[in-house]
Structure formats: C-alpha cells, structure tokens
C-alpha positions as CSV (number, residue, x, y, z in Angstrom):
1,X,-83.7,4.8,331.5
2,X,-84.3,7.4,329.0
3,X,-85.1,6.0,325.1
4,X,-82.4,6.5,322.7
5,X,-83.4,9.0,320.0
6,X,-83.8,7.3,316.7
7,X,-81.7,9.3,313.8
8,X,-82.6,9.2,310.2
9,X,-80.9,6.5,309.2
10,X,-82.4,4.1,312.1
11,X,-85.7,5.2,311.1
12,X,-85.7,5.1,307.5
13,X,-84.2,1.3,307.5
14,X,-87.1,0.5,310.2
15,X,-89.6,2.5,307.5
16,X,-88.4,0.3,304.5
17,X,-88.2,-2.5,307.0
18,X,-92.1,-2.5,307.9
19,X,-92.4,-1.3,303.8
20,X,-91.1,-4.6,303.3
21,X,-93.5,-6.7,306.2
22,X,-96.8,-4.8,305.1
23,X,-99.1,-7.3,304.0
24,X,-100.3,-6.8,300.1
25,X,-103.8,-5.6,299.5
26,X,-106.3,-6.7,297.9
27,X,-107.3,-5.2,294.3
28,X,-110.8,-3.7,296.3
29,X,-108.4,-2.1,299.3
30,X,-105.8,-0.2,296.6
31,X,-105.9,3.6,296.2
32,X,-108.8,4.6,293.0
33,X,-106.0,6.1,289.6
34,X,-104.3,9.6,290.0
35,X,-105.8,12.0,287.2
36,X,-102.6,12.9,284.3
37,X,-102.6,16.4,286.0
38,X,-101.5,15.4,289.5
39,X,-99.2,12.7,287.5
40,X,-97.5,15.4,286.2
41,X,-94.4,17.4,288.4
42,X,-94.8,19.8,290.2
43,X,-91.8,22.4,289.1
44,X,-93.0,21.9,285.4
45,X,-94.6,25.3,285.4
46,X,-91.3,26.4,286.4
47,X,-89.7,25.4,283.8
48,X,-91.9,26.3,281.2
49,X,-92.1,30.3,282.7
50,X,-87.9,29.6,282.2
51,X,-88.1,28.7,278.6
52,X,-90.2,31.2,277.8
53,X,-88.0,34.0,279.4
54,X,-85.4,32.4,277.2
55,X,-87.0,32.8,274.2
56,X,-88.2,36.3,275.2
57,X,-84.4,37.0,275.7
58,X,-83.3,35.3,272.7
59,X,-86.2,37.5,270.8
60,X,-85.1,40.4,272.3
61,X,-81.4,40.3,272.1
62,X,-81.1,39.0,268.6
63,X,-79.9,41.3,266.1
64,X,-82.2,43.6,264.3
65,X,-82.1,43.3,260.2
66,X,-79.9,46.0,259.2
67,X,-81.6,48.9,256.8
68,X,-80.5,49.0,253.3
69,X,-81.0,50.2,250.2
70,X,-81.5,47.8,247.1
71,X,-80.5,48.0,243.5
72,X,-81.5,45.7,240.5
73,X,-79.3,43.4,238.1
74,X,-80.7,44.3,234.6
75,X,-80.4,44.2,231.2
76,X,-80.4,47.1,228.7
77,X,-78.3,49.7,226.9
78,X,-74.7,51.2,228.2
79,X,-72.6,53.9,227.0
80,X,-69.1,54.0,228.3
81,X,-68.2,58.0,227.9
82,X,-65.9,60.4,229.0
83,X,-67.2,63.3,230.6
84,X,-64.9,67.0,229.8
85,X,-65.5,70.7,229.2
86,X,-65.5,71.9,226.1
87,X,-66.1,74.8,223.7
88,X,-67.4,76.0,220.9
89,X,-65.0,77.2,218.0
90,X,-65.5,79.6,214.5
91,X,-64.5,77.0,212.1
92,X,-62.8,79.1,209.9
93,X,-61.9,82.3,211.8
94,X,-59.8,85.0,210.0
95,X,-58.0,87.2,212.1
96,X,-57.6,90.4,210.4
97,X,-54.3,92.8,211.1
98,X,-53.1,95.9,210.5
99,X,-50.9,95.5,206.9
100,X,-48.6,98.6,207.7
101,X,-48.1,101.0,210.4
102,X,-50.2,104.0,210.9
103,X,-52.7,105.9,212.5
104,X,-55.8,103.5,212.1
105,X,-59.1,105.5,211.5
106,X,-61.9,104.5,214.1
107,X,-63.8,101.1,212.9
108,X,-67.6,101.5,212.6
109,X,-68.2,97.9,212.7
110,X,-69.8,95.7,215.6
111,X,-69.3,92.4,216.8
112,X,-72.4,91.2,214.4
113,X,-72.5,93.0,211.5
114,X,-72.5,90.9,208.3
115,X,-69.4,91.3,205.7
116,X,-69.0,90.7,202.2
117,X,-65.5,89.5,200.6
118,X,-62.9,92.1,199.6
119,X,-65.6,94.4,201.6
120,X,-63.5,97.4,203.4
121,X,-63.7,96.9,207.1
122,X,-60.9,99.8,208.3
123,X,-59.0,102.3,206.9
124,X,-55.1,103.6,207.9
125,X,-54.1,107.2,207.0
126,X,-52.1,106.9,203.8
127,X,-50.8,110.5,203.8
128,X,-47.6,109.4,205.7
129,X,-46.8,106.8,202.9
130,X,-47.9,108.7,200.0
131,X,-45.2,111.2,201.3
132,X,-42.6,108.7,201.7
133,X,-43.4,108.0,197.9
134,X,-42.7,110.9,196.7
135,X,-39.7,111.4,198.3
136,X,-38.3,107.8,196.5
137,X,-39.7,108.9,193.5
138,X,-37.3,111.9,193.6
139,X,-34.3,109.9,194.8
140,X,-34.6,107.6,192.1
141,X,-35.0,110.7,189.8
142,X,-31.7,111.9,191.0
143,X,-29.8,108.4,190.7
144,X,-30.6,108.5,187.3
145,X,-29.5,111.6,186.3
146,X,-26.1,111.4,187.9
147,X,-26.2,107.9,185.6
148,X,-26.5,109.5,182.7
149,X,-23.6,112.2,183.4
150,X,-21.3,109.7,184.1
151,X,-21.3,108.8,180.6
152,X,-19.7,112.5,179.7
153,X,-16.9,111.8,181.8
154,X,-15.2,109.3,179.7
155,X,-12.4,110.1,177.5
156,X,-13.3,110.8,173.5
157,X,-12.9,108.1,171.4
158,X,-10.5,110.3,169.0
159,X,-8.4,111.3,171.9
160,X,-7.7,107.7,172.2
161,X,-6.8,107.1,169.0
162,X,-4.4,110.2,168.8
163,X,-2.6,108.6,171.8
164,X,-2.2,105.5,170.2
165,X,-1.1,107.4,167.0
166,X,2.2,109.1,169.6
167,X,2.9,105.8,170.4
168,X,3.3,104.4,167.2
169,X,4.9,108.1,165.8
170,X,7.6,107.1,169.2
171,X,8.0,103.8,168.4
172,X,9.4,104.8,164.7
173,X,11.4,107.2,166.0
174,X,12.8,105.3,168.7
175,X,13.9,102.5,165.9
176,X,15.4,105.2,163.7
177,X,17.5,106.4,166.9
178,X,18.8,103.0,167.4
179,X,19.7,102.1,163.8
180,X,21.8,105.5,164.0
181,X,22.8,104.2,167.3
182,X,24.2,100.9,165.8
183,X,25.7,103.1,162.6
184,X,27.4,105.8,164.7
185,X,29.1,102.7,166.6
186,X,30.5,100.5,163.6
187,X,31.8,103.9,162.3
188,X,33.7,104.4,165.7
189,X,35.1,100.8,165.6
190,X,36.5,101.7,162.2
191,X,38.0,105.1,163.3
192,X,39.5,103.3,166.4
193,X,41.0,100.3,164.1
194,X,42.3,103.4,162.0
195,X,44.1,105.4,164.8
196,X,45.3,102.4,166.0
197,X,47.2,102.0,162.4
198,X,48.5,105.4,161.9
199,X,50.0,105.4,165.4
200,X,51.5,101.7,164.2
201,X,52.7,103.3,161.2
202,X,54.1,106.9,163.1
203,X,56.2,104.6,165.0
204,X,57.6,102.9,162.0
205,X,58.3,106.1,160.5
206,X,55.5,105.0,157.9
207,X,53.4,108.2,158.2
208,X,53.8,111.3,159.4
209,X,52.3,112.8,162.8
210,X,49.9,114.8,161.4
211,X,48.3,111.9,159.5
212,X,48.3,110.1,162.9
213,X,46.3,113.2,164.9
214,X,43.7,113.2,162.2
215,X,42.8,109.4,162.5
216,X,42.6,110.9,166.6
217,X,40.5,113.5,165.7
218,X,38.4,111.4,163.4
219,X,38.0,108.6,166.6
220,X,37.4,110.9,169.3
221,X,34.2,112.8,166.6
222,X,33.2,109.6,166.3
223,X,33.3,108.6,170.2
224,X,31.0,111.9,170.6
225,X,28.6,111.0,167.5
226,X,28.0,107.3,169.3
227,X,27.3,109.3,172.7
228,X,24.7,111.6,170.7
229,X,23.0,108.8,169.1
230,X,22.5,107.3,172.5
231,X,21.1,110.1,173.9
232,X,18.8,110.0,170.9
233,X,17.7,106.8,171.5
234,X,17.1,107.1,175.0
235,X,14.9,110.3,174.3
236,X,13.4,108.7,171.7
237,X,12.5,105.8,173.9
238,X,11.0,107.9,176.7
239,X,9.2,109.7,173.9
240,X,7.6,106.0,173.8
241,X,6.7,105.5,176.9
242,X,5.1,108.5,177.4
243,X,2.8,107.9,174.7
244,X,2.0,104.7,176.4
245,X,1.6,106.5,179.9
246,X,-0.7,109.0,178.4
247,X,-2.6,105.8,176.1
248,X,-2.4,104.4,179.8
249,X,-4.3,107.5,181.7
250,X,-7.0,107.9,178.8
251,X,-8.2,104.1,179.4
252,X,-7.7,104.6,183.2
253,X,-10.3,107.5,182.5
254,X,-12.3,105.6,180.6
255,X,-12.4,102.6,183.3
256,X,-13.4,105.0,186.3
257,X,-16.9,105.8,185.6
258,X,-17.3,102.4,185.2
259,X,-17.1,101.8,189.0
260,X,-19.0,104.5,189.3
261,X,-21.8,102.8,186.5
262,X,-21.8,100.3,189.1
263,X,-22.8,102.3,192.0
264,X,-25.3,104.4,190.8
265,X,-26.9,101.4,189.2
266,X,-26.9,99.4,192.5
267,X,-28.1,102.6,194.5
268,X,-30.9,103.0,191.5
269,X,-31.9,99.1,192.5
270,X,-32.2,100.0,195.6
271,X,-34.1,102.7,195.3
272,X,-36.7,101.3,192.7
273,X,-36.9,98.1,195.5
274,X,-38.0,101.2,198.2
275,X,-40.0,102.7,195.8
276,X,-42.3,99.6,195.3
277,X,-42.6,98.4,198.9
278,X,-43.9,102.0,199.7
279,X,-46.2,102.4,196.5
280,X,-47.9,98.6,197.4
281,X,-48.1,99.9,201.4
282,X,-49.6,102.7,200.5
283,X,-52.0,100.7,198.4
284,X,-52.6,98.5,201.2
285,X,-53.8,101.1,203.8
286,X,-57.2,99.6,202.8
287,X,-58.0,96.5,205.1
288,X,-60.3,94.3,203.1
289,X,-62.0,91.2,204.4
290,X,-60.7,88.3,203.3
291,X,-64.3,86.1,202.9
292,X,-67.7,86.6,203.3
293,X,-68.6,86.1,207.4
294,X,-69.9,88.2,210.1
295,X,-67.5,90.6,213.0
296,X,-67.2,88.2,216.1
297,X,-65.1,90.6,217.4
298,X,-63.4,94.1,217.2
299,X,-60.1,94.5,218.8
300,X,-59.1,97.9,218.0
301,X,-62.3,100.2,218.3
302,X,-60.8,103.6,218.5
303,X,-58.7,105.7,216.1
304,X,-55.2,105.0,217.6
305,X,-51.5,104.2,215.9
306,X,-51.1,100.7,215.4
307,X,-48.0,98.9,214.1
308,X,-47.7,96.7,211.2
309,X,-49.4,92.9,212.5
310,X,-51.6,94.4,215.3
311,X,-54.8,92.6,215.2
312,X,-57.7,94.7,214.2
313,X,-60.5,92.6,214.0
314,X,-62.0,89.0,213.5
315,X,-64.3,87.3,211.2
316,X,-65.9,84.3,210.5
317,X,-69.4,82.8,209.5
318,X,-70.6,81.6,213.5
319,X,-73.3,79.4,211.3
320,X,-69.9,77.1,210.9
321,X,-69.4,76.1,214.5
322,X,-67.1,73.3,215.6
323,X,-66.4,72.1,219.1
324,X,-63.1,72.1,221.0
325,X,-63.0,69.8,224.2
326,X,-59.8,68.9,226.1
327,X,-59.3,65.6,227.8
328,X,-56.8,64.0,229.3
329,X,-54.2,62.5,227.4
330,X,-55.0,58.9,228.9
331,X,-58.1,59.1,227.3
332,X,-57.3,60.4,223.9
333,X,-56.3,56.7,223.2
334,X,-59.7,55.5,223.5
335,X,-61.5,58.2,221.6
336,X,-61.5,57.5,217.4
337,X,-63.1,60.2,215.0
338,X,-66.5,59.6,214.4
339,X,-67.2,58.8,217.7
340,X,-70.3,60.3,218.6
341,X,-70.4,62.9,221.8
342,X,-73.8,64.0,223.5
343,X,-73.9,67.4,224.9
344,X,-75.4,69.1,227.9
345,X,-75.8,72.3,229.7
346,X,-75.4,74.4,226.4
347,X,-78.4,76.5,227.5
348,X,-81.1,74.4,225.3
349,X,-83.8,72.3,226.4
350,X,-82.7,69.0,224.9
351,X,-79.3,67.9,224.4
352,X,-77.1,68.8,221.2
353,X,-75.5,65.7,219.2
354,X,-72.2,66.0,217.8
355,X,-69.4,63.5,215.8
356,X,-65.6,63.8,216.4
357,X,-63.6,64.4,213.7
358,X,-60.3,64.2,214.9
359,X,-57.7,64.2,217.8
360,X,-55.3,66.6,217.8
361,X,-51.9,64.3,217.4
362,X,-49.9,67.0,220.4
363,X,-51.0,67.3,223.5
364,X,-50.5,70.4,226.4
365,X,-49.2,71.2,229.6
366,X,-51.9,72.1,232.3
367,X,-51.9,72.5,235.8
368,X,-55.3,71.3,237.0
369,X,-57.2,73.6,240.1
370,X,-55.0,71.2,242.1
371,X,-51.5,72.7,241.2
372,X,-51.0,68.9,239.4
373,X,-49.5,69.6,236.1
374,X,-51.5,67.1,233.5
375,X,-51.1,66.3,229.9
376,X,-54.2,67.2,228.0
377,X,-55.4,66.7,224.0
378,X,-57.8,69.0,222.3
379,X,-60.5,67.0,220.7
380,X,-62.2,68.7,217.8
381,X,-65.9,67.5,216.8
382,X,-68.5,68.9,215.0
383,X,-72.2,69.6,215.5
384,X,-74.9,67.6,213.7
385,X,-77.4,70.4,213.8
386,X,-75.9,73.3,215.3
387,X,-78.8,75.9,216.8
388,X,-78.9,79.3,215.7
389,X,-78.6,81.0,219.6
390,X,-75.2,79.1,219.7
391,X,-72.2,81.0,219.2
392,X,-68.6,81.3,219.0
393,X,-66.6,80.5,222.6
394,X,-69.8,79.1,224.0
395,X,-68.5,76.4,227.2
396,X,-70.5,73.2,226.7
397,X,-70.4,69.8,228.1
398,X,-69.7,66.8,226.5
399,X,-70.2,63.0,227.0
400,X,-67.4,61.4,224.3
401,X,-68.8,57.6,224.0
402,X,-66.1,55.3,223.6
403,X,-68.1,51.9,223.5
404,X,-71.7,51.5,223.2
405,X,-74.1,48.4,223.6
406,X,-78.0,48.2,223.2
407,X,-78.4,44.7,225.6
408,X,-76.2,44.1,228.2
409,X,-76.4,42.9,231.8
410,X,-75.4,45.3,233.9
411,X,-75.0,45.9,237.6
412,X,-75.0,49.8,239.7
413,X,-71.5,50.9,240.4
414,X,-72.6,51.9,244.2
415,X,-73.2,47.8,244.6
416,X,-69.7,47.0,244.0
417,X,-66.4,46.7,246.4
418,X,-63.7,45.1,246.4
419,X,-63.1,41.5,248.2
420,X,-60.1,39.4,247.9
421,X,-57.0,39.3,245.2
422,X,-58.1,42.7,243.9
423,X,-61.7,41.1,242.8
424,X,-64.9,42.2,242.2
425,X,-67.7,41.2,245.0
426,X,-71.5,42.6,245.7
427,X,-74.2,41.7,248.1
428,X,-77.0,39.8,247.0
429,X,-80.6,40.0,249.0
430,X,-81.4,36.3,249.8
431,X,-84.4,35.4,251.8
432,X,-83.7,38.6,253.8
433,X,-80.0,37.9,253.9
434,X,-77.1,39.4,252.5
435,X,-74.7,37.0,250.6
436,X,-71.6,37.9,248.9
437,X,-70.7,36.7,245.6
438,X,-67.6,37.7,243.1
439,X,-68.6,39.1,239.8
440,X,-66.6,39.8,236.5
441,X,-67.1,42.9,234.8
442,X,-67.0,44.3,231.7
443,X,-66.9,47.8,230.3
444,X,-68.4,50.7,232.7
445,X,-70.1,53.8,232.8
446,X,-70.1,56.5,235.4
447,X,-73.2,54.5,237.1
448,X,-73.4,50.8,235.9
449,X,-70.4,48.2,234.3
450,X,-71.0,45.3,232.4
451,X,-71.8,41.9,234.3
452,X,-69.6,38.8,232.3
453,X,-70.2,36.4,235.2
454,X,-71.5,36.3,238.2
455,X,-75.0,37.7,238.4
456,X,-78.7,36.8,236.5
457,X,-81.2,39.1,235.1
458,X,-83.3,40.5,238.0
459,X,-81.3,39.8,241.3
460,X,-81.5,42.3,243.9
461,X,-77.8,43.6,245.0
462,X,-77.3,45.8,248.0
463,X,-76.1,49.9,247.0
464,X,-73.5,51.3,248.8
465,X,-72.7,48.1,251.4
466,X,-71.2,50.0,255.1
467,X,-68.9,47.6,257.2
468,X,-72.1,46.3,258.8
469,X,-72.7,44.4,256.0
470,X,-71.7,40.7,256.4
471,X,-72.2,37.5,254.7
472,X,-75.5,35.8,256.2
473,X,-76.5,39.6,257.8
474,X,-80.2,39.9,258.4
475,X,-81.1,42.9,255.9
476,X,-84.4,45.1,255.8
477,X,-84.9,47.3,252.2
C-alpha cells in the first residue's frame, strides 16, 4: 500500500505537535543573541524608500509661493486734490471796438507793444461824418429860418382890433334897427285900432268915407314901415355877424402858424438831436485806449470797413494773470476760495503755487470727448508769484487741494478691493502668507487714503492682489 500524502494541515498540527514534545534545553544548548540589525524586518527599507517618495511628491506637488509685489502702511503727509485743465486769464482785459462805422485805417500796433491810457491805438476816416455834419448843420439852418417867417404870417394886431371895432359899430346898429323895429309896430297897432274905429263909425253914419280910407291908408303905410324896419334889423344883424365871421377868420389866422410853430420847432429838435450824435461820432473816430496795458492781440490788422461794435483790438497788463480751471460740478462743492492749487506742466522747472479766489456760482453745459454732456464750473484762482514767460491763454495743470494733513496713516490705493457688504479689505504679508483683513478709510488721494482702523504703522500689504490671491496663499515679494 502506497502512503497517504500528508497536506498542510496534517503536517503543521504534527509540527506544533512535536513543537510541543521537544524537550527544553538547557541555558548552555540555547542559540547565542540576534544583533538589533537582524532584529529588525526585513521590508523596513521598503517602507522607508516609500515615505520618502511621499515626501518627494508632497515637495514636488505643493504649490509654489505666488509672486507679488509689496507696498508699506505708513505715516506721513496727504493731500486730497482734484486734478483739471486749466488756463491762464488777463485779469483785466479790455476789449477795444470800433465806436462808429467806417473805413478803419490800418493798425501799426503788435501783439506786444506797450500802451499808455487815452494813448491813440487806431484811427477811422472821419471825412464821411464830417460831411454828414455839415449837411445837419444846414438843415437846422433852414428849420430855423422857415421859424422865424412863420411869425409874419400872422394877422396885424390893428387889423384885429378894427374887426372888433365892425362888430361893435353892428351891434349899435343892429339895436337901433330893432328899437325902430318895435316903434314902427306900436305905431301900426294904433293905425289898425284907428281904421278899425272909423269903419265902426262909417257904418254908423258917424264919419264920412273919406275919413274911413285915410285911417286905411294910414294902416296899410304903417304895415309897410314895420316890414322896412325888419328888413333893417335883419341887415343890421347880418351886418353883425359878419363882423364876427371876419373877427373869427383873423384869429383863425392868427392860430395857424401856431401848428405850424409846433412843427418846425419839433423838426428843429430833431435836427439839433442829429446834429449832436454826428458832431460826438465824428469826434470819436479816434479809438483811445482805455488804461495803461500792453496789445495781447490785434483783431483787425488791415485797413478795411468795419461797423460800429466790431472788435479792433485787446489790451491788458499780462503781468496781472489769473487762472481759469473748469471742474466738474460735483466737485465745485468741495472746493472753498483760498484753497490752495499746485500747478504742473506750465513749461517751468518747478511747480507754480496759486490760491482760489472764488467759484463761479453758474455752471456750463459740456459734452466731454465721450459725447456725455457734463455740468462743469469755472474756478478762478490767482498766482502767488506769477513768472514773467507766462502769458495770457497759457493751458496749465492744476492740483485743487481740498483737505490736507501733515501725519496720517495711510495705505496705497493699488492694495485695496473690495470684500463683503461693500467693505474695504487688503492683503497683509504674514510669515510669507497672505491674510486678508477689513480696513476703514478715510479721505484719499489719487495714490493713498487714510487708514481709521484696521492697519499699524509699518505692515506690508500686497499692490494690486489678482484672483490668485487667497487667504493663507504662500506669497514670494
């Protein structure tokens, strides 16, 4: 019979078995001590080469510090300003124009020369004028005299009087006409009564007929002598007012040139009025200037006709400079008079100083280089010590200063951003890390604000933080 093979199990239960039955050794037959080095296992240096590939890998693939640039919190002077164009101004600047009309003689002054007060600076043909004054002279000549024969058109005085004299003559004999009138009529009323009686008297065989025809006769003359003395009176009365009529036509006559007084005597006003603007044109044909300055510019060179207002020429003293800057309306509020203003890029070496004096209460219309329509003050200032190669319509630029402090902590502009609820946040460089913190601010410049909290004298902030920038980010600057 073949022997059963012995598996594993068998043989390892039979191992410990006769592990088990050994007899124990002595202390002289056990095995001399193992050195530490074969005590120690065997896949150790394994594990060691794997940590070490860790921490290669860990070295290698860690982030590298990110590159920045840093900035300094520090204390010292700020000036909040406001930065605009500007130019310079004639303080006093007399545009000089043409009086009258006429044909302006050609102007031998340049842009330069000095001038005097009341000094003659151009000179219009008077000829034209002079003319023209004559010829009112003349009128008003003429006016006059057709005055004065006015006066012999009025009725004599004794003429007058005369016709006052036939009224009155009239007026007698008018009253003499009626008070024969009135006679001739009670003399009829008595012939009447006496016809009447005789032919009472005929029919009573009282009187005879012949008696009774005369007392007929005697009413029927009387009936014609009342008719005749009417007749009287009615001449006599239009006798009367003719005389008036004619007393009537003399005064009329006497009242015309009156009117006529009156229009000669308002054409004679007007005439004198003519005559005087024309005598003082003519005497102003000589342009004068009107104070002591220099030319800054001539705008009519060339003999030419020029109309009454056109500007000739302009002076002012240029030693009295003043500067005109516009700004925005926005900032007009924060800028007082007195403020002080620094100026650059005049053309000097060093900056200019200057002082505002005022703000100009309306502001302008503009439409910026953007087509954006912006409302815009003129600020005017004044130079402390204005240089001599400075002149009028010079562009400069100005720094306004609206609030100034010698000793303040202040921070760069480029460190800032903003972080949560609108707030205020830098980077601060920590042991090679960047940390954010919040910061309130105060007044700013155009580079640096004011730090009110946040921030200490010397700590390094990080300018113009990219997205990379996070809080605990390993930083190199």
């Amino acid at each position: 019979m073949q022997p059963k093979p012995l598996d594993s199990n068998s043989l390892s239960s039979q191992s410990g078995r006769d592990r088990w039955q050994q007899p124990e050794l002595s202390a002289a037959q056990k095995s001399p001590p193992i050195p530490w080095r074969k005590r120690l296992p065997r896949r150790l240096p394994y594990w060691l080469a794997g940590l070490g590939i860790a921490v290669l890998l860990a070295v290698v693939l860690r982030p590298a510090p990110v590159p920045v640039e840093l900035g300094q919190v520090r204390t010292g002077p700020l000036q909040v300003t406001i930065a605009a164009e500007g130019k310079t101004r004639v303080r006093d600047r007399y545009v000089i124009a043409a009086p009258v009309a006429g044909r302006l003689a050609r102007i031998v002054l340049e842009p330069g020369d000095a001038v005097q007060a009341d000094a003659v600076v151009a000179q219009i043909d008077s000829l034209p004028l002079d003319t023209e004054v004559d010829a009112a002279q003349a009128r008003l000549s003429e006016l006059q005299a057709q005055l004065a024969g006015v006066e012999t058109q009025r009725p004599k005085a004794a003429a007058i009087a005369q016709a006052q004299a036939n009224i009155s003559a009239a007026v007698a004999s008018q009253r003499q006409a009626e008070a024969r009138y009135q006679d001739a009529q009670a003399v009829l009323a008595q012939a009447i009564r006496d016809r009447d009686r005789m032919r009472s008297l005929e029919a009573a065989g009282a009187q005879s007929r012949q008696a009774r025809e005369a007392a007929e006769l005697a009413a029927t003359q009387q009936q014609r002598a009342v008719e005749a003395a009417r007749r009287q009176v009615e001449a006599e009365t239009a006798s009367v007012t003719a005389a008036r009529n004619a007393l009537a036509v003399l005064q009329a006559e006497q009242q015309d040139p009156d009117y006529l007084l009156e229009v000669y005597r308002a054409q004679i006003a007007s005439a004198e009025a003519a005559l005087t603007r024309l005598t003082d044109e003519a005497q102003r044909t000589t342009v004068s200037a009107p104070a002591a300055g220099s030319v800054l510019r001539v705008l009519q060179k060339s003999d030419r006709y020029v109309q009454a207002g056109d500007p000739l020429l302009e002076v002012g003293d240029a030693a009295q400079l003043e500067l005109v800057i516009d700004i925005l309306s926005a900032d007009a509020v924060r800028v007082t008079p007195g403020a002080p203003i620094e100026i650059e890029h005049w053309g000097g070496a060093q900056p200019l100083r200057a002082q505002v004096r005022y703000v100009e209460p309306a502001a302008f219309t503009e439409v910026s280089a953007l087509g954006v329509e912006e409302q815009r003050v003129n600020v005017i200032a004044d130079l402390v010590e204005p240089p001599q190669t400075l002149g009028d319509g010079y562009r400069v630029e100005a720094q306004i200063v609206t609030w100034a402090d010698d000793d303040v902590l202040k921070v760069p502009l480029s460190a800032l951003f903003r972080c949560e609820d609108e707030a205020w946040c830098v980077f601060v460089a920590e042991n090679g890390q960047a940390q954010r913190r919040q910061v309130g601010l105060g007044p700013r410049s155009d580079a640096e604000a004011v730090v009110e909290q946040g921030l200490s004298n010397g700590e390094p902030v990080i300018l113009y933080p990219s997205e990379q920038i996070k809080p605990g980010q390993r930083i190199r600057g």
